[in-house]
N, C-alpha and C positions, 0 to 999 in steps of 0.2 A: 305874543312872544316878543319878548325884548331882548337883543345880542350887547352881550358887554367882552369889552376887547382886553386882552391882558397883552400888559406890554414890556418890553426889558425892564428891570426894575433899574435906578439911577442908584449903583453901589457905594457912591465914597464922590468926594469932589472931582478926584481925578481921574473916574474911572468916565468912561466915554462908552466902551463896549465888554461885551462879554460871550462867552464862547458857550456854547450848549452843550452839556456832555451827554445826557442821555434825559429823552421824555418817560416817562412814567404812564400818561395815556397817549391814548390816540383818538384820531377822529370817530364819534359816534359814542365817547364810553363819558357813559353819565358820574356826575362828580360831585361831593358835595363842598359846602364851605371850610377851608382850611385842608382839604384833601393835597398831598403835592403834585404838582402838574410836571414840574422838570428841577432837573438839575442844571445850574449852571456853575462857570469858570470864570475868574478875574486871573491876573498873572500870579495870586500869591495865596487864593481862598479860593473853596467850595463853598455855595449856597444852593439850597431847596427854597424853590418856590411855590408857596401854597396860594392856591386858588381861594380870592377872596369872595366868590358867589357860586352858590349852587347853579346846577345845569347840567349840559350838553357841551358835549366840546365839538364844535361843530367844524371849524378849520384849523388846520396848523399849518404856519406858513413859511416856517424854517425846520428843518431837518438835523438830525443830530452832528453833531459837529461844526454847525456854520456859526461864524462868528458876526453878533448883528449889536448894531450900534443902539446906545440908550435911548428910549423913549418911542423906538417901534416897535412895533402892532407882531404882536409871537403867536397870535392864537385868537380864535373867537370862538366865548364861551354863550350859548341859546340858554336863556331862563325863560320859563313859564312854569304853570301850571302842572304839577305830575313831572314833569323834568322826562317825557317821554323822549325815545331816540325816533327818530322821525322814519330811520331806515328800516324801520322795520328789525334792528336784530333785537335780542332779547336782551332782558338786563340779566347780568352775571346771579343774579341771585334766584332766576328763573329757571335754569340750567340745572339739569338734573347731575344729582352730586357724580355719578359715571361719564357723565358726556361731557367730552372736552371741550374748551371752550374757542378751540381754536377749528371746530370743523362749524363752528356756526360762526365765526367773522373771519371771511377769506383775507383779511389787512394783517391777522397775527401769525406770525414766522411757526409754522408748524414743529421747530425746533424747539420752542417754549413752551415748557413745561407750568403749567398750573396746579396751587395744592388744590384739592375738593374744597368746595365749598359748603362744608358745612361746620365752620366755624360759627362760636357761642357769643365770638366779640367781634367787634371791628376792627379793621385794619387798614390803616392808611395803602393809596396803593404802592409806596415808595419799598413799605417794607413786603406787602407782597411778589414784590418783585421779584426784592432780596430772595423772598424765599424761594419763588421759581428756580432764579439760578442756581440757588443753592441746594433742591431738592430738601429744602426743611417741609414734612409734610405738616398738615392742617392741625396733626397733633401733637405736632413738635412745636408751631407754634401756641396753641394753648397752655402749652408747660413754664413756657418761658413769661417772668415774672416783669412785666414793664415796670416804667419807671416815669409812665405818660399818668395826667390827669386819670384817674379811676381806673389804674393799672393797665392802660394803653401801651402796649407795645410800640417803640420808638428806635428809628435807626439804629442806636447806639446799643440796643437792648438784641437785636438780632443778629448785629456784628459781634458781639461779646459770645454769643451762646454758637454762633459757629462758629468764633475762633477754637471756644474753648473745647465743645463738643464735638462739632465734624469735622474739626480738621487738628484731633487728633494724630492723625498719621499724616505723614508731610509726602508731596509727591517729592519721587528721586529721580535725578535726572544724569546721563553722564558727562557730562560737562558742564561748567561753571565760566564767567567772567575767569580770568589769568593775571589780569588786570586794568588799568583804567589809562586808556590816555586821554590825555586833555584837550587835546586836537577834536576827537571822536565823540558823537554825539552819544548819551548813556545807551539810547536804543541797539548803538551800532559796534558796541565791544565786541571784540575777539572769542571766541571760548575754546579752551583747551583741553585736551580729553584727558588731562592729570588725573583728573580727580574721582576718587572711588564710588562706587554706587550707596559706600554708606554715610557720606556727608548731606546734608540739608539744604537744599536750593531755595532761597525768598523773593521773590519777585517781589524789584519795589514798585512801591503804591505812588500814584498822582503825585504826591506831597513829598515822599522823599527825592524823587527825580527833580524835583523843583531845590528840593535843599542842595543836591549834588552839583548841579549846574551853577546855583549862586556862588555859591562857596567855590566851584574852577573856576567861573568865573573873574571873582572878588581877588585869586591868587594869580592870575594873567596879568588884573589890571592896576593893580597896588605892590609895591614892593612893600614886605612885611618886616617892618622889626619892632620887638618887643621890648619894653623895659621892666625890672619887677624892684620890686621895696617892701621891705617888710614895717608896719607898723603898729604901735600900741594903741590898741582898742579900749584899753582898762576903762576909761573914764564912760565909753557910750557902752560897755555893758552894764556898769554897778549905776547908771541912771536909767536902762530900759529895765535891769530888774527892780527897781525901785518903783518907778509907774506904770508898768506893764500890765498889773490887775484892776487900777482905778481907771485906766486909759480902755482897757475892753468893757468895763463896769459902765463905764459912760458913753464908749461909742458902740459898741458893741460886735467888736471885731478886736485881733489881736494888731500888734505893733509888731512887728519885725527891724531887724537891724536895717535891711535894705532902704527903706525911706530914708531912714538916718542918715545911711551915707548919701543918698542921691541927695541932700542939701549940701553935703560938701563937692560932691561933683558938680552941683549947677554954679557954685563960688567959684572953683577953679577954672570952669570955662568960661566963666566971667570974666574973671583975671587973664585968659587967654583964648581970648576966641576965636584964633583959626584952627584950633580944636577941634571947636564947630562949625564944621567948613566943609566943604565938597569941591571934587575938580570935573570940572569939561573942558576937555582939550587942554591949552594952554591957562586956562583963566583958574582963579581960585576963588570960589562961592563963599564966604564968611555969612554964615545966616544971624541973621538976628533972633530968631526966637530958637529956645532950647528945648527941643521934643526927644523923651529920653525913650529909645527902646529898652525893652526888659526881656530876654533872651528865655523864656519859658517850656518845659521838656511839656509835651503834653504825652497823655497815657498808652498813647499806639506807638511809643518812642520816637518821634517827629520832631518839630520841634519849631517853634514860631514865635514871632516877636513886635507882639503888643506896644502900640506908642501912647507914653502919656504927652499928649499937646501941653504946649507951654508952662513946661513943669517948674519952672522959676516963677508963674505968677502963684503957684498953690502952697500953702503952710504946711508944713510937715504931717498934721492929720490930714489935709486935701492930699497930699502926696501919698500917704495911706490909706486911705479910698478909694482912689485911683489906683495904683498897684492891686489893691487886692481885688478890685470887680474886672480890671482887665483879665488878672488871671485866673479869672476862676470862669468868665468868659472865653478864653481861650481854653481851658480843658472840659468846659460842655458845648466847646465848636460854635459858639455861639458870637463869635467875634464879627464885626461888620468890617468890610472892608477897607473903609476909612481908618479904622482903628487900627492898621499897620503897617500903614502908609506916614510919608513924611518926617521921617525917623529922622536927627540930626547927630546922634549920639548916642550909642548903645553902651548897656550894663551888662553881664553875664555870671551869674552867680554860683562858680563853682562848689563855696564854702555848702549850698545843700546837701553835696553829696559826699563832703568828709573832702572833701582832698583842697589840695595845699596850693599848687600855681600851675597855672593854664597859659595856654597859649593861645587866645580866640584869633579866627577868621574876621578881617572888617568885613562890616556889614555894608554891601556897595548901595549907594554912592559915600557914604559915610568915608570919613578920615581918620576914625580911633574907635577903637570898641576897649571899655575896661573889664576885667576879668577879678572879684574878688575870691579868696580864697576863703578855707575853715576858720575858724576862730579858737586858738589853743592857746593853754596857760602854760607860760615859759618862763624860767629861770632869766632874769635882765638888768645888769650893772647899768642903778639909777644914778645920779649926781644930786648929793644934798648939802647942803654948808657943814656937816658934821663929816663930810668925806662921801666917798662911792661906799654902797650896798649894793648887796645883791637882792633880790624880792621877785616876788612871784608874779607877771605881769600878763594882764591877755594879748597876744597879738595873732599878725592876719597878716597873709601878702598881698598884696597888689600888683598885677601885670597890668599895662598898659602895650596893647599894640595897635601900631601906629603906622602911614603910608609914608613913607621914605620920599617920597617926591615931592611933598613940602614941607615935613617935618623934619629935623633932622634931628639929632640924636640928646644933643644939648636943649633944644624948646621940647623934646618929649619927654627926656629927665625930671628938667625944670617944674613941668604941668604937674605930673606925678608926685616930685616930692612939695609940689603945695597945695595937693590933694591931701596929704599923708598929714600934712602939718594943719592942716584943717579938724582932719578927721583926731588928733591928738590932743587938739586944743579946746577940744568939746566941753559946754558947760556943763556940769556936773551941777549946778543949781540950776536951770534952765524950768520953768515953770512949762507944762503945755496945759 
């Protein structure tokens, strides 16, 4: 028998420690490779970590909730031969489909419910969990259609089916939040008995409490004001519809406007770089390298912000690459920690959802976050040597908000309309 030790995983450069939200096994429950053993917390991401060797989980040596630094010893898994439990309990799949499995291992909370075991597939045990808590039974799970290798059901396959299925009917409650002070931590709002038995109570999840805090946060520590401009896109749309099929044809993904503009945004922070800048205390951080966040909804309606590192060294296709595997990374949760970290300058892209001008939240420590708008064809008194026309133009607004405490309202003008004047002067011959 040989012990192999699993130990905090090292999440992102900056990450040091991480918090444990909940185990998945426990001492004695046999595991195979790729099984996930626990859940853990950085301050901005959820990861599951799967057991790289079959076995025995023979110790655990932190407990749920304790928060333990990178690179210690979280557990020791027993490999041999048969992967027998040495305690003598049975394995789960020994257990007659009646017999619960919690009168034969006195360690499991008699409150925990198990489906039968007499399931046709496997199941990882993350998502049996799910289902315990959730009372999906054994042929609830069957039904549901994975989206894993050879139709393996997957976290996101059994949160989908009891959003959509068991919780049909929402619990009601008679009180709700009244409202929010910013003093008060989210756990510890007020609730007020206003409110009827037929409104809809949502309890938020891990990830929005983290959005709510950043964002009171970010509006305590930053005075907020906004600038906005409208400008003419004409020239960067009649060139992305122009190479937009031979550019998917050859790389094989689509181009979107957004890279587009994030080349004029890395110009103009060029042009002024305490843009790209952060404050401690009295000092003001001017960074050197330009790490653009990208402000992404993902599909639980959440919302999280992928950084492309050094996005001034990448060419407009690298710039498209990047954008598009971050985000497509972030809505299969599949983001690494690092990957959200280090932000100097955040994008936020209202134009997906049709609307016109925003007003975003800085993203703390940051100093500016830009908000582009829709992209609509507008009637626009051009200037030609034959006189003023009128003609049909695309344009788009641009908000920039900015931290009043080193920006002030003339350098945050300024940056903006030589974003705009950037983004106008786009070549329209431009080869990629």
């Amino acid at each position: 028998m040989s012990q192999f030790e699993i130990v905090m995983p090292k999440m992102g450069e900056s990450i040091t420690e991480a918090t444990i939200i909940k185990w998945f096994v426990k001492e004695g429950d046999e595991v195979v490779e790729d099984d996930v053993l626990l859940e853990i917390a950085t301050d901005k991401v959820d990861s599951e970590i799967p057991s790289p060797v079959a076995g025995v989980v023979k110790k655990i040596f932190f407990s749920q909730d304790a928060t333990v630094a990178v690179g210690s010893v979280i557990a020791h898994i027993e490999m041999g031969s048969g992967n027998k439990v040495e305690s003598g309990t049975p394995k789960e799949s020994e257990l007659k489909p009646d017999q619960p499995k919690d009168k034969q291992e006195n360690k499991t909370p008699l409150t925990e419910k198990k489906p039968k075991n007499n399931a046709l597939r496997y199941y990882s045990p993350l998502v049996k969990k799910i289902a315990a808590e959730e009372n999906v039974s054994t042929d609830e799970l069957e039904s549901i259609q994975g989206s894993g290798v050879n139709g393996r059901v997957q976290k996101k396959d059994i949160l989908t089916y009891i959003e959509t299925i068991k919780h049909k009917s929402k619990e009601k409650k008679s009180s709700i939040p009244s409202g929010f002070d910013p003093a008060q931590s989210i756990d510890n709002v007020k609730a007020s008995s206003s409110i009827s038995s037929e409104d809809e109570i949502i309890v938020m999840d891990r990830m929005r409490k983290l959005i709510a805090e950043h964002m009171i946060r970010s509006i305590q520590v930053s005075a907020h004001v906004t600038n906005m401009l409208e400008a003419d896109v004409t020239n960067i749309v009649n060139w992305r519809t122009k190479i937009k099929d031979e550019f998917e044809k050859r790389e094989g993904l689509k181009i979107t406007y957004l890279p587009i503009f994030f080349e004029s945004v890395i110009k103009a922070l060029k042009d002024f770089p305490i843009i790209n800048s952060s404050v401690e205390g009295d000092k003001i951080i001017i960074k050197k390298k330009i790490n653009l966040g990208v402000a992404v909804a993902l599909p639980n309606n959440n919302l999280i912000v992928p950084v492309i590192k050094n996005a001034d060294s990448l060419n407009l296709t690298g710039l498209t690459k990047e954008l598009n595997r971050l985000a497509q990374s972030a809505r299969n949760n599949t983001l690494k920690p690092d990957e959200i970290q280090d932000g100097t300058f955040t994008v936020t892209n209202f134009g997906t959802f049709r609307n016109t001008i925003g007003t975003p939240i800085i993203n703390q420590p940051q100093v500016a976050i830009l908000a582009i708008g829709t992209i609509e064809k507008k009637p626009a008194v051009l200037e030609t040597p034959e006189g003023d026309v009128i003609a049909i133009r695309h344009k788009m607004f641009l908000s920039l908000t900015y931290d009043h405490r080193i920006i002030d309202g003339a350098l945050g003008g300024a940056w903006l309309r030589k974003l705009a004047d950037y983004i106008e002067s786009f070549d329209t011959k431009r080869i990629l």
